[in-house]
TIGURO-451728 format. One line per 8 residues: their letters; for each residue x, y, z of N, C-alpha, C, O. Coordinates in steps of 0.001 Angstrom, whole numbers. Atoms other than C-alpha are relative to their C-alpha. Layout:
a = X/Y/Z/X/Y/Z/X/Y/Z/X/Y/Z ~ ... $
//
This chain:
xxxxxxxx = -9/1136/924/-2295/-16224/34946/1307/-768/161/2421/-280/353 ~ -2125/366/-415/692/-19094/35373/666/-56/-1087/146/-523/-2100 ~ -660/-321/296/3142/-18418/33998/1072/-1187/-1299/2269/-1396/-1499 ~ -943/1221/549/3642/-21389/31477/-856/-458/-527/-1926/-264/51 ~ 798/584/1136/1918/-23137/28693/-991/-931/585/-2193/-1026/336 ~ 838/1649/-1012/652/-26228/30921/213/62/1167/1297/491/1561 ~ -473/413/-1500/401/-26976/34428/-68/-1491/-231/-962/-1902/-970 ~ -11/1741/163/1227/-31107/34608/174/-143/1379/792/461/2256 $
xxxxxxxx = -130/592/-1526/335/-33448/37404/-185/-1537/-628/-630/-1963/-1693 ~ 270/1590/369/492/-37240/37697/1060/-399/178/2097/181/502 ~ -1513/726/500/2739/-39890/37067/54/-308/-1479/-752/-46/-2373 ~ -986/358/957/4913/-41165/34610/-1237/-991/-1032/-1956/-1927/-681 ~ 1715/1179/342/2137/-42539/31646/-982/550/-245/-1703/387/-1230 ~ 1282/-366/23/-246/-40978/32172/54/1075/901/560/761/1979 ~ -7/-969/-257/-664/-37383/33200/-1159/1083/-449/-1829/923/-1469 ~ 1063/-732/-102/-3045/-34388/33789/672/1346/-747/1794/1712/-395 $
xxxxxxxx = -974/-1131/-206/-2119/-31205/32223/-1334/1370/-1002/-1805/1485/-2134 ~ 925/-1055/186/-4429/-28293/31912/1128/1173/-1089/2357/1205/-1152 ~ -453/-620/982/-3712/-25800/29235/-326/1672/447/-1425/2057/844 ~ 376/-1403/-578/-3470/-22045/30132/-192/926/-943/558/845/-1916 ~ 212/-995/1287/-4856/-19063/27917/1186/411/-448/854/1151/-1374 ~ -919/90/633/-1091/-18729/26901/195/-1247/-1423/1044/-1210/-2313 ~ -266/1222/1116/-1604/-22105/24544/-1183/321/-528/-1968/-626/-562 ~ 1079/-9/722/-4483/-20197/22632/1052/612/-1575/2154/1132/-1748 $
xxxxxxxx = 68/129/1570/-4338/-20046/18859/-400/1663/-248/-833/2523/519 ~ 318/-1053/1178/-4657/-17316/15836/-1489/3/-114/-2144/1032/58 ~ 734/-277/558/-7605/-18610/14768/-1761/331/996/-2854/736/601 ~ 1098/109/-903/-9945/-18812/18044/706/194/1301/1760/-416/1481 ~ -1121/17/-1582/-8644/-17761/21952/-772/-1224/827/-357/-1580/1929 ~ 736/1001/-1044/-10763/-20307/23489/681/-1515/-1058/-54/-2497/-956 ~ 314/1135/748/-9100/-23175/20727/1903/278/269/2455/1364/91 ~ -1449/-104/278/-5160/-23868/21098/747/64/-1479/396/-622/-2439 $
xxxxxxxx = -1099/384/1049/-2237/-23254/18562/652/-1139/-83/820/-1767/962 ~ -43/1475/-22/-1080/-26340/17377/1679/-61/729/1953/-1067/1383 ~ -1102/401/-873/2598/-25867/18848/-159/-374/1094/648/-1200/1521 ~ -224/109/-1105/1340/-25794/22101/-489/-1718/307/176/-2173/1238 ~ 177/1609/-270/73/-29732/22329/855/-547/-829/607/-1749/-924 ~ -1329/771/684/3404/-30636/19987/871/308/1035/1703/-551/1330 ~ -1217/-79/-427/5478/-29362/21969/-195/-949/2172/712/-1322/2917 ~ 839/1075/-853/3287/-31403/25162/348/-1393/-433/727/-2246/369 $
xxxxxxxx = 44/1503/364/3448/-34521/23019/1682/-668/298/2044/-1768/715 ~ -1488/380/-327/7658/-33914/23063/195/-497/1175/648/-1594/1502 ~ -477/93/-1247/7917/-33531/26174/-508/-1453/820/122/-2025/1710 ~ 827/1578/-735/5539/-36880/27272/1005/-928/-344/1582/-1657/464 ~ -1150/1103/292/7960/-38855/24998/1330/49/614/2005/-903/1010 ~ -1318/586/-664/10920/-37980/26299/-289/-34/1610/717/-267/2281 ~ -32/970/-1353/9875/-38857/29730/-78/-1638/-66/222/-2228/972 ~ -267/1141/-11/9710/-42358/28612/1228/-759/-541/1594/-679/-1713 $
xxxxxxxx = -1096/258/-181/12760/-44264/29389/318/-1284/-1227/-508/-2181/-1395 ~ -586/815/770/14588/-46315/26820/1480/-826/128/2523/-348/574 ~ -1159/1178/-345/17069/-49364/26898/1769/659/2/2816/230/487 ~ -1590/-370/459/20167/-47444/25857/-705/1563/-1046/-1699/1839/-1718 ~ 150/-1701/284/20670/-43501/25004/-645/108/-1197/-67/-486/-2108 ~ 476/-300/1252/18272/-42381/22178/-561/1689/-112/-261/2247/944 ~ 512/-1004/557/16687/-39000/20821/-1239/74/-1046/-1374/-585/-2076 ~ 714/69/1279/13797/-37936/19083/93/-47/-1285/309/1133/-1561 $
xxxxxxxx = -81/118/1150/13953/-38696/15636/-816/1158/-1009/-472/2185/-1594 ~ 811/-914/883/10973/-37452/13902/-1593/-94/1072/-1854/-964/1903 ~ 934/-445/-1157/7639/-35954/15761/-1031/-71/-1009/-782/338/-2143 ~ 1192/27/732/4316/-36514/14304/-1283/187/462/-1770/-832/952 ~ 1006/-585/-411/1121/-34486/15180/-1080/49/-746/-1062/851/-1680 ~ 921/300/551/-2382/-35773/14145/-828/1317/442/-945/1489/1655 ~ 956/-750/-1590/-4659/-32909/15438/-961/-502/-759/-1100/-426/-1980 ~ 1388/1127/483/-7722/-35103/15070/-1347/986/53/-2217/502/-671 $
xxxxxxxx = 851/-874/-530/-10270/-32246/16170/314/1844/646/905/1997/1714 ~ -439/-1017/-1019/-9829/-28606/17310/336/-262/1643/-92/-1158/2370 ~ -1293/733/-1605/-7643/-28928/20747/-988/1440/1148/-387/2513/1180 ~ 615/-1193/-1077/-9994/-26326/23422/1215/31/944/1886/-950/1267 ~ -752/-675/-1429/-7851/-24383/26178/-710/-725/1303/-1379/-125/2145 ~ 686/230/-875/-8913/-27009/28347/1149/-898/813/2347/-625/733 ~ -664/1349/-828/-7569/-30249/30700/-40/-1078/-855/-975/-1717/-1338 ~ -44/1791/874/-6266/-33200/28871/548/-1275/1222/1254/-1292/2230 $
xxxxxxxx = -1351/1184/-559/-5087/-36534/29935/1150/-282/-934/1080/-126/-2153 ~ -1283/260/1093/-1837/-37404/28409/629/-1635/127/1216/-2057/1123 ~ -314/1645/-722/-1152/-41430/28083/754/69/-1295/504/736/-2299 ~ -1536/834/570/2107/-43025/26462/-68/-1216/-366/-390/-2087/443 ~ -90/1814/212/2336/-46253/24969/1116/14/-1209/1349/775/-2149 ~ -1473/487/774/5515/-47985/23497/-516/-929/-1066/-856/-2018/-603 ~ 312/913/1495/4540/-49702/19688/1023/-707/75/723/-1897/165 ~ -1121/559/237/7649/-50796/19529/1529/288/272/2219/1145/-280 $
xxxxxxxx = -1758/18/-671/11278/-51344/21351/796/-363/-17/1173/-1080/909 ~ -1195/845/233/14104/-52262/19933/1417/770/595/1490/1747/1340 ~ -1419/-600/-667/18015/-51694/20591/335/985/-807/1438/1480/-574 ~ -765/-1135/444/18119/-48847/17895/-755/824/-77/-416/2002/-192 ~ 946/-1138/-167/14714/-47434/18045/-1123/-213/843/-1493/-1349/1138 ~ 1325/430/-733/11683/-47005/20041/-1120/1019/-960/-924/2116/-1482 ~ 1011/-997/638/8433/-45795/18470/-1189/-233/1419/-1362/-1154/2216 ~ 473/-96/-1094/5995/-44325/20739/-1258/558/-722/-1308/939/-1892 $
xxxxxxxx = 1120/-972/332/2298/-42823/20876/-174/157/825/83/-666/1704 ~ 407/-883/-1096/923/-40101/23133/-805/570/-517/-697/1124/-1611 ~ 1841/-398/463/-2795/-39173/22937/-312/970/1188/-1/772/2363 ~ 79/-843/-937/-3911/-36184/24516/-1691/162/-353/-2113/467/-1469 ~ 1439/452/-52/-7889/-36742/25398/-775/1060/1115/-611/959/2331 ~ 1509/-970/-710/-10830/-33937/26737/-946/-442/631/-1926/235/318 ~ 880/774/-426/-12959/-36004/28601/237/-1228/-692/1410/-1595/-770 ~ -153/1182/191/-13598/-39227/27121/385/-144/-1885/297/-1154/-2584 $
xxxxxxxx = -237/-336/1667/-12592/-37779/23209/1418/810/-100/1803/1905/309 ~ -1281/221/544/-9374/-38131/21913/51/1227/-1238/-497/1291/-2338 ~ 352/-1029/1284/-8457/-34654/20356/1798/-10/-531/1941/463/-1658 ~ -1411/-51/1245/-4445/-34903/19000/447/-1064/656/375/-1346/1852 ~ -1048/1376/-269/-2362/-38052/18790/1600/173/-829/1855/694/-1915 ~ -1397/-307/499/1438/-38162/18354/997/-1504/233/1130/-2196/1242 ~ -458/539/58/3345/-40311/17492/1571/270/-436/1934/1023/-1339 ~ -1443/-397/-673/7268/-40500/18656/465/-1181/-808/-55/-2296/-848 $
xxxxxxxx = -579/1172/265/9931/-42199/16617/1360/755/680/1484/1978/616 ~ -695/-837/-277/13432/-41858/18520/1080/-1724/-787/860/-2853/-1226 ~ -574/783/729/16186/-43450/17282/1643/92/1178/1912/884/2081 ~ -1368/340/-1323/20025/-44947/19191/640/1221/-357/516/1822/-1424 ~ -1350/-1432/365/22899/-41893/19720/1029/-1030/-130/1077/-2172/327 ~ -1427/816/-571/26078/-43148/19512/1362/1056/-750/948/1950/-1489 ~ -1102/-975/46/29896/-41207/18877/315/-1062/-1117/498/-2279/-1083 ~ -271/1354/1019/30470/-42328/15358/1624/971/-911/1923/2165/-889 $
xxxxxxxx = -1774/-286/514/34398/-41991/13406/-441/812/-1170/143/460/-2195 ~ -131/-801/706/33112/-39251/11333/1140/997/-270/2049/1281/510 ~ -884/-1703/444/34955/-36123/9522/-372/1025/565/301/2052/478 ~ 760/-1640/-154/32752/-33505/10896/-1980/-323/-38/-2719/-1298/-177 ~ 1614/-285/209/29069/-32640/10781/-733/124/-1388/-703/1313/-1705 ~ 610/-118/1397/27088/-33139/7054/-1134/736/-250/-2150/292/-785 ~ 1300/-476/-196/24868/-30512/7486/15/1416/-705/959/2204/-757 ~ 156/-1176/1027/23558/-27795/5267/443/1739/1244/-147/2014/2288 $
xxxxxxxx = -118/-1261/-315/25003/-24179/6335/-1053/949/-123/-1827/1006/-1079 ~ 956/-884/-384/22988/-21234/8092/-81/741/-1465/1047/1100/-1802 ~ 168/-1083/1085/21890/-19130/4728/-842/1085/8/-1349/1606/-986 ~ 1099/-806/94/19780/-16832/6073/961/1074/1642/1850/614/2359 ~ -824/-1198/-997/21051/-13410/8785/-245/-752/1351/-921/-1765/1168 ~ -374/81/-1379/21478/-14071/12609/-1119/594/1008/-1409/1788/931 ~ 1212/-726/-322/18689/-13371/14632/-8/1515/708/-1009/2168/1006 ~ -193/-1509/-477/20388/-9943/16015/211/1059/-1161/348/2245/-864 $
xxxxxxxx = 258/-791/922/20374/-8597/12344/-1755/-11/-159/-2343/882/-771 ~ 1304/178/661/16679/-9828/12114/-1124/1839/1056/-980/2480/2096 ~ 1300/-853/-572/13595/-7135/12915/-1144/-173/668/-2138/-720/190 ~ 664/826/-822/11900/-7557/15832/-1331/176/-575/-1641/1145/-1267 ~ 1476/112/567/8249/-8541/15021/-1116/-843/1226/-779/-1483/2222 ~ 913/261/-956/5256/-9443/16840/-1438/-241/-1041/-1863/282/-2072 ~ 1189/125/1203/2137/-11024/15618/-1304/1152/369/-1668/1560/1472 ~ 1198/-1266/-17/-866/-8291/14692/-979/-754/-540/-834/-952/-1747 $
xxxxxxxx = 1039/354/473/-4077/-10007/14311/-1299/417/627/-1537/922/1724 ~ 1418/-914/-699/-7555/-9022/14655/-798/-1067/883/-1937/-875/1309 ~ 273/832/-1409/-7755/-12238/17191/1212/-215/600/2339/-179/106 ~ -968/136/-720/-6134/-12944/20267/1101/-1076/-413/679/-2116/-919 ~ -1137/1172/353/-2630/-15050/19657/722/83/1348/1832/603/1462 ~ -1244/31/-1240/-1366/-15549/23282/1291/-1036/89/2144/-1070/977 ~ -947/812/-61/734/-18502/21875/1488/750/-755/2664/385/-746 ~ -1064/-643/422/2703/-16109/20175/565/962/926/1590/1557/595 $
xxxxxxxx = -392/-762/-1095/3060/-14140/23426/1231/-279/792/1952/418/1506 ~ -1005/867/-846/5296/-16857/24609/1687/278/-960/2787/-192/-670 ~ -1676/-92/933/8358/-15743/21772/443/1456/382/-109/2282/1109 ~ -580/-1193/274/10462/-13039/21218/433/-438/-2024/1323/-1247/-2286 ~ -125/37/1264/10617/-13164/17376/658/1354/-878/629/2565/-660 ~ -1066/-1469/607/13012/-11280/14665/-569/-713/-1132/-1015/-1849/-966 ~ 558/423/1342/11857/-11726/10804/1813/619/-566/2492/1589/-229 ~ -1046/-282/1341/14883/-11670/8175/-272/-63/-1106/629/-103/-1943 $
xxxxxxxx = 275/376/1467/13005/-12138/5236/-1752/-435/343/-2165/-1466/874 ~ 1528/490/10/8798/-11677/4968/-186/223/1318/425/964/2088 ~ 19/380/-1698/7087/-13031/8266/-1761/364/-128/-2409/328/-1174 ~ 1606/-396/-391/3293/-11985/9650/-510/637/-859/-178/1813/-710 ~ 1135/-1096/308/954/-10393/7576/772/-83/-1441/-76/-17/-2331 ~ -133/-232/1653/2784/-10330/4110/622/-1589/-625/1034/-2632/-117 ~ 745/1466/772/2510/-13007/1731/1230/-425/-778/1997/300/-1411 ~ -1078/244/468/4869/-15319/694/1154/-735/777/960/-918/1978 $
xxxxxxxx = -930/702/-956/7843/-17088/2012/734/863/528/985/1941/-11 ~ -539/-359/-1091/9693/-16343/5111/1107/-340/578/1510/-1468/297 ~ -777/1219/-734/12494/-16990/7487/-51/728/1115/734/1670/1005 ~ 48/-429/-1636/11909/-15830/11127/649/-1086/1009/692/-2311/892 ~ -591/651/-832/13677/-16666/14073/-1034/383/1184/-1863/1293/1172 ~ 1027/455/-1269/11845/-17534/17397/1210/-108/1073/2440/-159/1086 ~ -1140/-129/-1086/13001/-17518/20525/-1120/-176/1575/-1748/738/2108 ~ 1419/347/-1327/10498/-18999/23711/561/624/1323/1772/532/1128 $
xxxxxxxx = -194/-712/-641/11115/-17161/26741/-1090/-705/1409/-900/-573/2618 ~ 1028/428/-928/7979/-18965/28441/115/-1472/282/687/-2065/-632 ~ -240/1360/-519/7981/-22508/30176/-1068/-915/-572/-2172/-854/-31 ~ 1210/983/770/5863/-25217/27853/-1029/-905/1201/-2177/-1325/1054 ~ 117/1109/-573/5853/-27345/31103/79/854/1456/1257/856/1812 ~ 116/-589/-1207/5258/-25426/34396/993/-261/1083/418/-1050/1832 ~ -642/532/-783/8149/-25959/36766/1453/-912/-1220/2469/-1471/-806 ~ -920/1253/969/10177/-27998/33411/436/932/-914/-106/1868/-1503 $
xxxxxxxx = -712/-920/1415/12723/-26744/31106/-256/-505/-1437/-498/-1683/-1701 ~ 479/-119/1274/12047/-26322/27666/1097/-1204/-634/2261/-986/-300 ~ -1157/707/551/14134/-29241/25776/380/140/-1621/-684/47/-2235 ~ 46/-154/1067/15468/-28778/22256/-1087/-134/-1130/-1490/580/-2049 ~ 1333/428/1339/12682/-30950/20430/-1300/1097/425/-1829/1772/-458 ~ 838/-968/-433/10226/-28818/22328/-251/1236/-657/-1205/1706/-1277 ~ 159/-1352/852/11364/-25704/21252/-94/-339/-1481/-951/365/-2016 ~ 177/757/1669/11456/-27315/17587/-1844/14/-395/-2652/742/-971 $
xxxxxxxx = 1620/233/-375/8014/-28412/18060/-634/1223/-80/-960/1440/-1247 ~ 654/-751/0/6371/-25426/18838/542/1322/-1062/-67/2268/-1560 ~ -4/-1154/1192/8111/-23321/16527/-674/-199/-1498/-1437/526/-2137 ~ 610/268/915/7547/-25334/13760/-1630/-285/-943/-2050/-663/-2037 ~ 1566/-28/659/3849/-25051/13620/-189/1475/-143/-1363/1778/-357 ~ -94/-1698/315/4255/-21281/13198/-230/-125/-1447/-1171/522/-1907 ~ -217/-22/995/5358/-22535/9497/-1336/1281/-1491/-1144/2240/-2238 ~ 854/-431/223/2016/-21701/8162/-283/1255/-300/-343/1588/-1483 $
xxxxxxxx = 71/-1076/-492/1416/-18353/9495/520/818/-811/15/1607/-1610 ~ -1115/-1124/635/4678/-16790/8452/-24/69/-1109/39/1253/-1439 ~ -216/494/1074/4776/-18234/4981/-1340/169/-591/-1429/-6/-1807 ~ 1074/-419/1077/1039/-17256/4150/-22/644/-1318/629/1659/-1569 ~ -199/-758/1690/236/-16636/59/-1881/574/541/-2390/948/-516 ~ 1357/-275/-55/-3640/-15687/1357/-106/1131/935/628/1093/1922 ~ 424/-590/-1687/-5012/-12903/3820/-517/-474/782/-1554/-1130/685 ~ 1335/504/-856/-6066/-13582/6679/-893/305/434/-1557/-355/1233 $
xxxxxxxx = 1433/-179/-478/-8691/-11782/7086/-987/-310/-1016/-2154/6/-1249 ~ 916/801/1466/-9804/-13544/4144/-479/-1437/252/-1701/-1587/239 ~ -339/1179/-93/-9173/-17252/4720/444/-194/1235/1017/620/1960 ~ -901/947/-834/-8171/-19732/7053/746/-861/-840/361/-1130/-1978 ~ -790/686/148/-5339/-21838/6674/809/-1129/803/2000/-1393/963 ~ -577/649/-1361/-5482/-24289/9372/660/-1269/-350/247/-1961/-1280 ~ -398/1090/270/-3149/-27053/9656/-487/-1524/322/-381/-1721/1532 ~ 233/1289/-923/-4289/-30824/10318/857/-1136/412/490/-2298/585 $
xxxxxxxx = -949/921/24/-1326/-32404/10835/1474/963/-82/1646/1870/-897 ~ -1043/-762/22/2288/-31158/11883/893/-1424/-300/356/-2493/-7 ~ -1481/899/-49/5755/-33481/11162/1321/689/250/1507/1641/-508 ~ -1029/-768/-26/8756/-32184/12025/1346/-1283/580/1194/-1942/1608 ~ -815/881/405/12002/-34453/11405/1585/593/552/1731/1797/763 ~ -925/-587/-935/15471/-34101/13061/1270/-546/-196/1692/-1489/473 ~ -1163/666/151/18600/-34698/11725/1255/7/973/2238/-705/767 ~ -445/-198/-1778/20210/-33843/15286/-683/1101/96/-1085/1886/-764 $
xxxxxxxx = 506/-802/-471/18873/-31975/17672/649/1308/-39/1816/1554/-344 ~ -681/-1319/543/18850/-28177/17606/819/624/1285/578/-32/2298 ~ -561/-494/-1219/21019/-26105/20305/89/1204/-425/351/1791/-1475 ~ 109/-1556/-431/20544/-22966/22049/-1529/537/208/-2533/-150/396 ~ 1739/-413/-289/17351/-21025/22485/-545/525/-1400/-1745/380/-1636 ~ 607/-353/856/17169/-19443/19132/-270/-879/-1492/668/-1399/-2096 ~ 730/1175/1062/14919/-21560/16160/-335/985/-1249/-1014/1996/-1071 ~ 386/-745/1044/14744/-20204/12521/-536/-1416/-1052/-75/-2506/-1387 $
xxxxxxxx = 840/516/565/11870/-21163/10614/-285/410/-1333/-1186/1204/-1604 ~ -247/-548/1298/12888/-20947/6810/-1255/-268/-931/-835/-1041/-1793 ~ 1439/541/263/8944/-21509/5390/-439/448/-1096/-164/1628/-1314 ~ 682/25/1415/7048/-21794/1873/-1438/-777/265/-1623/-1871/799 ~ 1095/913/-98/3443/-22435/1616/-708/-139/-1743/-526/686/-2637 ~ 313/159/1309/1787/-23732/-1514/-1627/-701/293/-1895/-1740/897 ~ 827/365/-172/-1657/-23754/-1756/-725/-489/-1483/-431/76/-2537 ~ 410/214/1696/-3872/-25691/-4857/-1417/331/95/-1770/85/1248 $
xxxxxxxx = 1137/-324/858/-7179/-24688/-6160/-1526/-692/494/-2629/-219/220 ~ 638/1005/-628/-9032/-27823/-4116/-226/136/957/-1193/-454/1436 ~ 598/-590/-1622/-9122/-26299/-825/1350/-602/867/1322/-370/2076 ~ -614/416/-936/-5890/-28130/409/1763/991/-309/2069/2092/-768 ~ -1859/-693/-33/-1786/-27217/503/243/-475/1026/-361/-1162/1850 ~ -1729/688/-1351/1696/-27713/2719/132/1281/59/-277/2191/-662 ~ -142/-707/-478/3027/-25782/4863/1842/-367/-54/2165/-1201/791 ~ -1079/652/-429/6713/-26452/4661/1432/919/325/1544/2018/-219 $
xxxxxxxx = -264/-692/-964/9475/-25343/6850/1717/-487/227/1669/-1449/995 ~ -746/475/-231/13587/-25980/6897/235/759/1721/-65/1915/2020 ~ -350/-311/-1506/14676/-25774/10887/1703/7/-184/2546/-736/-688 ~ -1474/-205/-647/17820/-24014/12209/125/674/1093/-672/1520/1498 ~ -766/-1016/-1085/20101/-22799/15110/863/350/-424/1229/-284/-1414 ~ -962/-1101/377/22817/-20141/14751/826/-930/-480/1673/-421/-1214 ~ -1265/402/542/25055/-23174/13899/18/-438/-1292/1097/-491/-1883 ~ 606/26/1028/22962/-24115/10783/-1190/-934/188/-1699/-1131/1291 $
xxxxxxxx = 1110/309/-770/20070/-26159/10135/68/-1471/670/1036/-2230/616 ~ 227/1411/-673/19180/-29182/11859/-1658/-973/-590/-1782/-2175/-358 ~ 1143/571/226/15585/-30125/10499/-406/737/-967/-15/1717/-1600 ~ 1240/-161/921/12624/-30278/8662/-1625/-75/258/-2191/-1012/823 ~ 1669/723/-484/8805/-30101/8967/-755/509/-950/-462/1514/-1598 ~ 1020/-495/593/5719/-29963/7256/-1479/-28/174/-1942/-1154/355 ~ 1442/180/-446/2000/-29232/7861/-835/197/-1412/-691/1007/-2328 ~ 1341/558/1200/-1255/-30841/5489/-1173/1352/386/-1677/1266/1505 $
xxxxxx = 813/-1361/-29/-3553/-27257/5274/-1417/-362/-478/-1664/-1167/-1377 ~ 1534/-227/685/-7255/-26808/4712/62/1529/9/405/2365/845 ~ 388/-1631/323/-8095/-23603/3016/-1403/94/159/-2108/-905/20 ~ 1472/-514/-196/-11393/-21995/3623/164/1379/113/1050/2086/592 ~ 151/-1760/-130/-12786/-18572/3135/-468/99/1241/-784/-901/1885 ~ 487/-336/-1408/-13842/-16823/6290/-1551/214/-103/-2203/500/902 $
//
């Protein structure tokens, strides 16, 4: 099997990129986890070039339809390009049906006469105090195959909020290094999961929609996913999720849930 979430071919735009039984899901092995086409959608955007140095901003993942372990096309288009931001969309399509759309806002860098960094401090252990963990479900999860994961608080299987650290080890992009938003991306649709108040061998809790927001990007390989889920009475709930690296956090995301019994 290769050795990497996607194989990609093509050019720049528009691209081919088959999905390997490593980008299968919790809830079905033949149906992807939703990190693995977020963290696809990152990577499309930042191949498109912008006027002057920018970064992803905030990442936004429609999944319009269950996503199959199959071949997508992947096409890019620029909404809008200015000198401090570009907003982008990238549609990833199964034949002639459009199954997740993402939409990219990145915004200008620039070296500004600050004091320091305004950013909330790590409050949660180090991922070499955390306990290594591994997901146990009574379906295949090969997207979770792709981490090395430590729990500090909660995590798989018990109910309630969480803070696990992640750690990808596997290549999203066949031949391509993993880039910060990437790893962001695919961790952050974990949120869910870890942070379950339901069983799962009771319920689903699938997400239809990921966001994940970026007050700078994260650095290093390891991603802690501080997560609360709140579900109401109507069949819906959030999934929501503060993002950090060992230096503290850097983001935010949240996923729109449908509950259903099994």
């Amino acid at each position: 099997m290769t050795d990497a979430v996607f194989e990609v071919a093509g050019a720049s735009g528009r691209w081919t990129a088959r999905a390997t039984p490593w980008a299968a899901g919790p809830w079905d092995p033949g149906l992807m986890h939703g990190g693995a086409p977020s963290a696809l959608i990152a990577w499309a955007a930042e191949q498109v070039e912008t006027p002057a140095p920018m970064r992803i901003a905030r990442l936004t993942i429609d999944l319009l339809r269950p996503a199959p372990v199959t071949e997508y096309a992947v096409e890019t288009e620029v909404l809008r390009q200015g000198r401090k931001i570009q907003l982008l969309q990238v549609r990833l399509t199964a034949g002639d049906v459009e199954v997740t759309r993402g939409t990219v806002l990145k915004v200008r860098t620039a070296d500004l006469p600050t004091s320091g960094e305004f950013m909330a401090p790590l409050d949660e252990p180090l991922p070499e105090a955390g306990t290594p963990s591994s997901i146990r479900l009574d379906t295949p999860n090969n997207f979770g195959g792709n981490f090395e994961m430590r729990s500090v608080r909660g995590g798989f299987g018990e109910p309630g909020p969480a803070a696990n650290w992640f750690r990808q080890h596997r290549a999203s992009i066949l031949g391509q290094p993993i880039s910060p938003a990437m790893r962001a991306a695919s961790v952050a649709d974990f949120s869910n999961g870890i942070s379950s108040v339901l069983p799962f061998d009771e319920w689903t809790f699938i997400n239809g929609d990921l966001t994940v927001s970026f007050a700078r990007p994260p650095r290093g390989e390891w991603i802690l996913s501080n997560a609360v889920s709140w579900i109401a009475p109507d069949g819906g709930g959030l999934a929501m999720t503060r993002l950090a690296d060992v230096d503290g956090y850097f983001g935010v995301a949240q996923q729109s849930l449908v509950v259903e019994r099994r």
